[in-house]
N, C-alpha and C positions, 0 to 999 in steps of 0.2 A: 668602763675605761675612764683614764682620767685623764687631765693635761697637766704639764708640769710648767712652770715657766720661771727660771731661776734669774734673777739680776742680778750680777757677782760682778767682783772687779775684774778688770780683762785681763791681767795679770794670773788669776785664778782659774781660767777658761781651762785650759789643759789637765789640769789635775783634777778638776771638778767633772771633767769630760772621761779620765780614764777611772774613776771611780761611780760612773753611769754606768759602763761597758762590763765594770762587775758584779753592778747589782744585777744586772740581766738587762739591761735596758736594750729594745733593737737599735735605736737609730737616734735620733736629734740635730738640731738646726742652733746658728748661731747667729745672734746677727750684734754688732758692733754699736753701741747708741751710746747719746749724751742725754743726764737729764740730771733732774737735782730732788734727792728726795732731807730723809732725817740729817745726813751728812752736813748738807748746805754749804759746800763749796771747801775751800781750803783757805787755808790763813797761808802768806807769801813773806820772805822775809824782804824789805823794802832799802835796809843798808841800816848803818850803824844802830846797830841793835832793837830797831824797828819792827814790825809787821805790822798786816793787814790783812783782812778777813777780803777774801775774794767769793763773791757768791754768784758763782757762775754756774752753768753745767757741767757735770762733770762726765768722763768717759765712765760705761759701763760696759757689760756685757752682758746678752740672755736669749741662756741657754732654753729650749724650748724639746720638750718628748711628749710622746700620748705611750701610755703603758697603762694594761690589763691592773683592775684593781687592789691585785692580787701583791704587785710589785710595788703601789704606790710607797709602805711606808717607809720600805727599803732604799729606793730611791729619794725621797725627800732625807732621808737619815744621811745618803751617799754624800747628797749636795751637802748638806747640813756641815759633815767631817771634812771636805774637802772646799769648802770655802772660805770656812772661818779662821781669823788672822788670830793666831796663836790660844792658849786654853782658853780665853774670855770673851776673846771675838772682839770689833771695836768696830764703832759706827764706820757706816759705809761697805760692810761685808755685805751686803745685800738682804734680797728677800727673794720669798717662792711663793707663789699663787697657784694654790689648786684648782681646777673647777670640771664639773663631768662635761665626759663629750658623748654624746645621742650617738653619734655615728661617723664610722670611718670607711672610704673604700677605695680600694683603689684601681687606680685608672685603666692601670695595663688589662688587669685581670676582670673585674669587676669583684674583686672577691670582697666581702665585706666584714666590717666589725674584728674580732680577733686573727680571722683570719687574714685581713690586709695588714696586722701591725707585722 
């Protein structure tokens, strides 16, 4: 089993979410955050033809599943199609971090490992 955990723009949440649900994925979580990676904030226009580099945090979003490792590359491929901002993709489309998970179970049941996903 693996973990997935996608940082996309939150604008991209939906799409990247119904393109999980086709790759087989059961379930996933989402949670809303600010941070600042490659991006490094936004440039603001400031008035007569002006700007200014703002390096603040920015809004994100990440998307989080555990799926059989059977699905992983399907799923990293799903997000992959479904979050990147037009053929070439352009900083701040995000990132995905894999990493194995030892064990999973759940609560209600105690059933464990593939059977809890």
């Amino acid at each position: 089993m693996v973990k997935i955990e996608a940082v996309v723009r939150p604008e991209r949440v939906n799409p990247v979410v119904d393109a999980l649900l086709e790759a087989g994925c059961g379930g996933y979580h989402v949670l809303n955050v600010t941070g600042k990676g490659t991006q490094q904030g936004v440039e603001v226009f400031t008035g007569r033809g002006a700007t200014t580099a703002v390096r603040a945090a920015l809004p994100k979003s990440v998307i989080t599943t555990v799926v059989v490792d059977s699905l992983k590359d399907a799923v990293v491929e799903a997000i992959i199609a479904a979050s990147k901002s037009g053929e070439e993709g352009q900083i701040g489309d995000g990132k995905i971090f894999v990493s194995p998970v030892a064990e999973v179970i759940r609560v209600r049941t105690g059933e464990r490992d593939d059977a809890a996903l």
